[in-house]
N, C-alpha and C positions, 0 to 999 in steps of 0.2 A: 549631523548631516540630514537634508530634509529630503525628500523624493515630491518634486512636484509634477502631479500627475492634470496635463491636460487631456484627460477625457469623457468618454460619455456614463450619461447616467438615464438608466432605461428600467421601464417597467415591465417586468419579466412575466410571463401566461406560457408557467411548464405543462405540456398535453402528455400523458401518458398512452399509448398507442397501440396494438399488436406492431402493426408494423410503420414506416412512411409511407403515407399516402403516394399513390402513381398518377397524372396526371388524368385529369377528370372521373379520380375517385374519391368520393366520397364517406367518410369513416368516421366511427365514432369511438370517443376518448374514452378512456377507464378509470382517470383520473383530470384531474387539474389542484393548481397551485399557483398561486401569484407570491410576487416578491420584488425584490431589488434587484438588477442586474444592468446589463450594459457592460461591455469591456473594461472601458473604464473604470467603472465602479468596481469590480470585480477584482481589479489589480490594488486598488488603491486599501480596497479589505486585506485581499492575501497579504501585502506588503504589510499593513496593521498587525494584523493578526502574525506576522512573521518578527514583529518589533521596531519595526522600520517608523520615523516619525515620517507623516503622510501628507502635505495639504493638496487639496482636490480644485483645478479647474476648470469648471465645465458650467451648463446650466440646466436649469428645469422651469416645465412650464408652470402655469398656476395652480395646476392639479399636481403638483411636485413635493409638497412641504412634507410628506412623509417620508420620500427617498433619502431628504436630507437629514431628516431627523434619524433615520437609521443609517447612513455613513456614519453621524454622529456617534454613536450606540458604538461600532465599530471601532471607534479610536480614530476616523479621518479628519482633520481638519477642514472644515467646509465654510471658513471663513471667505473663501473668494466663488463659492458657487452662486450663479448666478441667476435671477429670476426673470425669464423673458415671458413676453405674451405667448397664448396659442399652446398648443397639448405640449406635457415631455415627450421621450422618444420610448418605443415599447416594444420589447420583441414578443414573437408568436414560436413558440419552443414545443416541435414535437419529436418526443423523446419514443424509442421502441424497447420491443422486447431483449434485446441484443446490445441497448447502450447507446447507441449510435442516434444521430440527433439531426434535426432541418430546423432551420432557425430564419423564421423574416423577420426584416426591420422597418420599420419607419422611426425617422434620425428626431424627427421634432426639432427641438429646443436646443439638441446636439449641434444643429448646424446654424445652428443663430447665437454662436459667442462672439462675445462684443471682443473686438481685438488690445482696445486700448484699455479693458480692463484686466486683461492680460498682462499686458505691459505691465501696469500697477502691481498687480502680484506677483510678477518677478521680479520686479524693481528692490524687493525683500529677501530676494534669493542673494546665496554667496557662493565666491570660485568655490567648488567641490561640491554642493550642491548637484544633484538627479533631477532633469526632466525626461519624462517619456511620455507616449502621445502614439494613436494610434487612430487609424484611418476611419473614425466614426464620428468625428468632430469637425468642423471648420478651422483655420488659421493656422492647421499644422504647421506649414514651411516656415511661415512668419515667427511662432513661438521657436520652433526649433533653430532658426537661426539668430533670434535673442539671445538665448539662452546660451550658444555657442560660445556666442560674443563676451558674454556675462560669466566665463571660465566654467560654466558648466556641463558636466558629463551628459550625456543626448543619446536616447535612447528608441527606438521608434519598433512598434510592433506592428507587422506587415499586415493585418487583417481588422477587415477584409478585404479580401487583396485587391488592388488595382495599382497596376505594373508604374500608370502614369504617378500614382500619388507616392510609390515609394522614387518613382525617378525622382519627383521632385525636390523630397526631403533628405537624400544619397547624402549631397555633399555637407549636409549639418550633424552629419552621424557619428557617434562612437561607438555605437551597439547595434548590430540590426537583427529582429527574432522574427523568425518565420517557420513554416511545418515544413514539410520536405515537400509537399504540394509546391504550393506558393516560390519555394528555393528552384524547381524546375519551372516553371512560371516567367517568374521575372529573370531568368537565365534567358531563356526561351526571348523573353522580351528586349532586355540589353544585348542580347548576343555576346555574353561573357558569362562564364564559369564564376560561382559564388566565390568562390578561391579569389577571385581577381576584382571580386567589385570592391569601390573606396571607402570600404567602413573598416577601422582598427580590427574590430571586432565581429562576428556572424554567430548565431545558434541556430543552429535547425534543428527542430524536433523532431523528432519519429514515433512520438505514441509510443507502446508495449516496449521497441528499442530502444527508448531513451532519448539519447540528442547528440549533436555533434557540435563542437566549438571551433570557429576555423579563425585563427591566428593571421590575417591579410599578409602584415609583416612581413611575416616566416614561412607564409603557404601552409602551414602545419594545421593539420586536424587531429581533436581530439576528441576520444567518443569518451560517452558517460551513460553507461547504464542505468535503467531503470528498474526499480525493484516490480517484484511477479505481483499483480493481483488481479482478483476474477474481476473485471469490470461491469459495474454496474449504469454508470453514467456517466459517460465523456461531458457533459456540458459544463464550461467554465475551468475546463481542466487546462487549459494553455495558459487563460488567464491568470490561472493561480501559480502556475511554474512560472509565468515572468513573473508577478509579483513575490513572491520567493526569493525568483532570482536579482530581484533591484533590489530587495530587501538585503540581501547576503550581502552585495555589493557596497553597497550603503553604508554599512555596517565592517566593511576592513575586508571583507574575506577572499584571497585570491578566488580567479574563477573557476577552478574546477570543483575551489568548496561549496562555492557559492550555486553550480550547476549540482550538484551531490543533494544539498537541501532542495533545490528547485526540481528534481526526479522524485526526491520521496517525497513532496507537498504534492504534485501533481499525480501520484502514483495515488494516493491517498483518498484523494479527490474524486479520482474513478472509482475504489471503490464504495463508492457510498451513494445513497440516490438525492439528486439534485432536490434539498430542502432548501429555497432561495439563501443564497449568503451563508453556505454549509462551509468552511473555509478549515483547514487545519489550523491548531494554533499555538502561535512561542509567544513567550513571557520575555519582557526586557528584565536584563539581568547586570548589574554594574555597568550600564551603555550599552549593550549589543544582547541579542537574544537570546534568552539562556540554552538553547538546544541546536544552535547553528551548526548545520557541517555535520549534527551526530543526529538528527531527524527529527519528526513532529511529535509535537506531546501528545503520547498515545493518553494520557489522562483525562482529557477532553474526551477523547471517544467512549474510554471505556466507564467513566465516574457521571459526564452529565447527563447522561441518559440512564434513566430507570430500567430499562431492557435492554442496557450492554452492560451496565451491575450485577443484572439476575442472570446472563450467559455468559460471562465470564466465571461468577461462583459457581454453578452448576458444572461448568467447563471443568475448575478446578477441584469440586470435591470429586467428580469422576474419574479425573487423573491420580488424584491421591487415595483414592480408596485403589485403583488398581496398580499403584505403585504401593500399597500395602499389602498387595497379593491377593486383592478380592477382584478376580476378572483381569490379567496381565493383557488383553485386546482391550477392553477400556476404555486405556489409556488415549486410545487412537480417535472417540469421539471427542477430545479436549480440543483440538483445531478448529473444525466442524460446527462444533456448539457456540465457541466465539465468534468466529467467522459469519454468522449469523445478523454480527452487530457491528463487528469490525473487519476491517479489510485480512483477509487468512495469512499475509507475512507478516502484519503486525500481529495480531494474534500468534503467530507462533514465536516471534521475538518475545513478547510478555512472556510465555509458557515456559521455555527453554530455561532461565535461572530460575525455575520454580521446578521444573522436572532436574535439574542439578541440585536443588536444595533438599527437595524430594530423596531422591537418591543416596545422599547424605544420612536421611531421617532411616530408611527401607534398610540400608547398609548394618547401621548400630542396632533397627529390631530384630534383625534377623543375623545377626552375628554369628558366627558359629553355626552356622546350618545352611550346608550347600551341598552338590555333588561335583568332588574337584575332578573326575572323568569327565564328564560332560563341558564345564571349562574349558578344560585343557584343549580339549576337540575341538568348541565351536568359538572361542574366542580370536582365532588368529582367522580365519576365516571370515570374521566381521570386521578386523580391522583393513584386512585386503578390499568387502563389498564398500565400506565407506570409502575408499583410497577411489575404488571404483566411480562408485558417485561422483566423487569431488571431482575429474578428470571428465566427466561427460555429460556434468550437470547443465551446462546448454546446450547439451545434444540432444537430451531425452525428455517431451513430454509427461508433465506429473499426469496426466489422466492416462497415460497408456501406463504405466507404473502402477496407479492405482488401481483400474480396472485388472490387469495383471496377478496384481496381490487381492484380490477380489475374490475371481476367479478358483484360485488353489482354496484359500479358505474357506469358500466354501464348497469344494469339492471333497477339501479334507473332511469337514465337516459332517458330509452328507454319507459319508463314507462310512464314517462311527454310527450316526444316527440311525441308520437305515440298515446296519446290521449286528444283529444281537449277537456273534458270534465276533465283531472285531468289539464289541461292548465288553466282554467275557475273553479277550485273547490274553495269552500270559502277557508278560511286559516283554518291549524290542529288546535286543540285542544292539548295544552300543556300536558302531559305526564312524571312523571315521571319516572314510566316503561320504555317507551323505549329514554328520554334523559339516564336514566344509562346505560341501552344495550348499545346505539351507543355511547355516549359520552366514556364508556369504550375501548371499538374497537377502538374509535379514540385515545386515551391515549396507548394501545398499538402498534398501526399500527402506528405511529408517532416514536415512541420510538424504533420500531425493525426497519421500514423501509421506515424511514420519510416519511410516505402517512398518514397522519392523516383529512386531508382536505376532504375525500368523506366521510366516516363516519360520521363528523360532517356535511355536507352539508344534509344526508340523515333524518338527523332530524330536522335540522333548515329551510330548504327551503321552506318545505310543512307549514311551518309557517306564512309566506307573510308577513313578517316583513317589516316596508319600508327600502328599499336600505341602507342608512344613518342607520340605526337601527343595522340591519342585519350587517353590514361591522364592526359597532363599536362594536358589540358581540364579532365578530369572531376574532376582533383583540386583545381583553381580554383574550379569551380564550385558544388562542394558544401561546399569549403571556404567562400567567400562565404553560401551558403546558412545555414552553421550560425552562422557570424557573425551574422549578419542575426535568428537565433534568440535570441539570447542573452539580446535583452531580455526579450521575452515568455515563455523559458523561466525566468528568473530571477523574473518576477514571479506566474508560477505553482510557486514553490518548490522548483524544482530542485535548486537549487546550492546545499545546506544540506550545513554542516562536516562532517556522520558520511558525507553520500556523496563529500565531495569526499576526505576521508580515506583512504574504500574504493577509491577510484580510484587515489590515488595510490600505493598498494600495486601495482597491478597494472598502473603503466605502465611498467615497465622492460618487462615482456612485451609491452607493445604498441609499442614501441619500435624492441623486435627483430622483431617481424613486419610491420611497416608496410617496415622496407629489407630485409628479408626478399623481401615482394611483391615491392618496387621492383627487387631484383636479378632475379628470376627473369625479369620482364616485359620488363626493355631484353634480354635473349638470345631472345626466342620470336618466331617471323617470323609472320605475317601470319594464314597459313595455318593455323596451330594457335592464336595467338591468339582472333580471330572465332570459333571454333565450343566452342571453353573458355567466352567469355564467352556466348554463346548458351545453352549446359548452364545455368551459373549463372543466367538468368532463368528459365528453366524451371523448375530446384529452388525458386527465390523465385518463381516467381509458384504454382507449385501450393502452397507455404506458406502466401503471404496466403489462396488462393482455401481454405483449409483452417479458416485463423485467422477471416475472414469469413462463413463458413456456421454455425462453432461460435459464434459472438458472435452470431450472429442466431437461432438455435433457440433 
């Protein structure tokens, strides 16, 4: 099945910004970047890049022969693009501090397609065939009612928006995508509710919400979440979820699978900064894409870039030397450090079967050496704070969480640090009062915001466990902890083949750093141990309390 994409191809000038210019001011950029872009083109790569076979028609001007030669590069077919007199078309892209984006066009060459060579190139298409097309080209209504004609599926994406151009194209439709803007818009303009307008099929987007799919047929709507990430750059992010989404399509997948991969390719998208034709990418696998329905190949992010290789290992020997017992807080810059390169859910999808594998390794070094008082106490209490999490995990803010767990650590901290007489106190007295409190906080804070490590440090330190003791607790305890994860993690889409793949590339390293830790920590006596693991909450709790102020501005 082929996806034949009538639309624009434009030459993209990304401005890096403090902010959007306000009318009659004047600002100057911190960057620039040229590239490929245009809607069009945009869709016709994601689709590529999702597995979908692509050909592109549209045109460019004489100054164009590069655009084409990089759809090329991509895997689009640009056998019907076409070359007209006069400039292509170019946007002026300024990007801010906050993601958020102003984008001018001039259409050029967009709006000078020849129509009867249109005709010729779908004269090549067949019933079940994809055309989609979208409001930055000329001969929309004409293509789209060909194509109709010609048994093919009709797709139209509503921007940028003009009420009259989607009235026009309504009744050639079987898919119609739009943001939740544009969906109140052209409501507003038909004087009918999206529910009721004549397309089989509707998505509206909603950014960080996800999307909605409304069923005309049936009236029925269905939502589909979006995975969390800290956004970087909305621009080309819609692009790339319909392309995604025809690609899915294309390719057999009902539609809620096919809106599932178009949430995490567009989720993806954001976070990353707009490097022209930055696009997530799946691999054709026996016909259809080998990661469809189960997400984007995190492999691309983290293996082709030089500086997502060297933060992902750093990430990982971090976590595995404190899953060896050297520094149990740690563990907690392993997200943090990835995230740097990759978007932080996928980064903690990668992490997740490598802190299980981990766990495994920390378990057999440390065998035999634990304190089962302490267990028994704070174990059942973390499987209540996780139960907690899972129940109000879109209730709660990870930066109030994190600023949260911030705060105590380093209160706890500063607490030891600053007085030589709790430096020199005997060891607590065991409590099961407050291993439930803290063991619980750490079963939640773990579960919403992988920081489970200060919580538990605030009850077990003031114990004075010996080192060996202490290490072989903590690595029972979080070990069970992540067990206890696995389902709710799994059923919030973790553990999908491209990250368990990326992981497993980089657990020989974690391998060696977990008995790495484990060796350093059975030779260090008491005295240097304690005020090592002390430093380590500090460094993590001024992290969280860092990560919590910026997720709340």
């Amino acid at each position: 099945m082929t996806i034949w994409n009538l639309g624009s191809i434009n030459a993209d000038h990304v401005y890096s910004v403090p902010h959007i210019p306000t009318p009659g001011e004047t600002l100057a950029a911190t960057a620039l970047s040229r590239g490929l872009g245009g809607k069009g083109a945009n869709m016709s790569v994601a689709a590529a890049r999702a597995g979908a076979r692509v050909a592109h028609l549209g045109a460019v001007g004489a100054d164009g022969g590069w655009m084409v030669e990089r759809l090329r590069d991509h895997g689009v077919d640009c056998t019907h693009v076409q070359r007209r007199d006069g400039p292509s078309g170019h946007a002026i892209i300024a990007v801010d501090a906050q993601a958020e984006n102003a984008i001018t066009l001039w259409p050029g060459a967009n709006r000078d397609i020849d129509l009867d060579a249109v005709k010729q190139a779908l004269d090549r298409a067949v019933s079940g065939d994809l055309l989609v097309t979208q409001n930055e080209t000329n001969s929309q209504v004409e293509a789209a009612a060909l194509a109709r004609a010609r048994g093919l599926t009709v797709a139209y994406a509503a921007a940028p928006f003009e009420a009259g151009a989607v009235r026009a194209v309504l009744p050639h439709l079987d898919l119609l995508v739009l943001n939740e803007v544009e969906a109140r818009q052209l409501s507003e303009a038909l004087g009918t509710s999206v529910e009721d307008l004549p397309v089989p099929h509707v998505v509206v987007t909603l950014g960080a919400q996800g999307c909605d799919w409304i069923d005309t047929a049936s009236g029925t709507r269905h939502h589909v979440d979006a995975p969390r990430v800290a956004a970087v750059d909305t621009t080309g992010a819609g692009d790339t979820f319909t392309g995604y989404l025809l690609a899915g399509l294309s390719e057999g997948l009902q539609m809620p699978e096919a809106l599932t991969l178009a949430s995490r390719a567009g989720a993806l998208k954001v976070g990353r900064h707009a490097r022209p034709m930055r696009f997530p990418r799946e691999r054709r696998s026996s016909g259809r894409p080998s990661e469809v329905a189960r997400g984007t190949n995190m492999q691309d992010f983290v293996f082709s870039d030089p500086w997502a290789l060297l933060a992902a290992c750093v990430a990982v020997v971090l976590v595995g030397l404190s899953k060896g017992g050297l520094g149990g807080a740690l563990a907690l810059l392993g997200v943090p450090i990835m995230a740097l390169a990759i978007p932080p859910v996928q980064a903690a999808g990668i992490l997740l079967p490598i802190l299980l594998m981990m766990d495994a390794i920390s378990l057999w070094a440390w065998r035999g050496t634990y304190h089962a008082g302490t267990l028994k106490r704070m174990l059942p209490g973390a499987a209540i704070g996780i139960g907690i999490g899972w129940l109000t995990a879109a209730l709660v803010s990870d930066g109030v969480v994190r600023l949260i767990v911030g705060v105590v650590a380093l209160a706890f901290s500063a607490r030891w640090l600053l007085s030589g007489n709790a430096r020199r106190a005997a060891p607590r007295v065991q409590s099961t009062a407050r291993a439930s409190v803290w063991s619980t906080l750490a079963g939640y804070t773990s579960f919403v915001a992988h920081a489970g490590g200060p919580p538990f440090q605030v009850y077990t330190m003031p114990l004075r466990l010996d080192p060996r003791v202490y290490t072989g607790t903590s690595v029972i305890f979080f070990a069970a902890v992540n067990v206890i994860k696995v389902i709710p993690y799994a059923l919030l889409g973790q553990f999908d083949a491209a990250n368990l793949t990326a992981a497993a590339a980089l657990l020989p390293l974690a391998i060696a750093a977990t008995l790495s830790g484990a060796f350093v920590v059975r030779r260090m006596r008491a005295e240097i141990f304690y005020p090592v693991m002390y430093a380590m909450v500090v460094l993590v709790g001024l992290k969280l309390c860092w990560d919590g102020v910026a997720a709340l501005i």
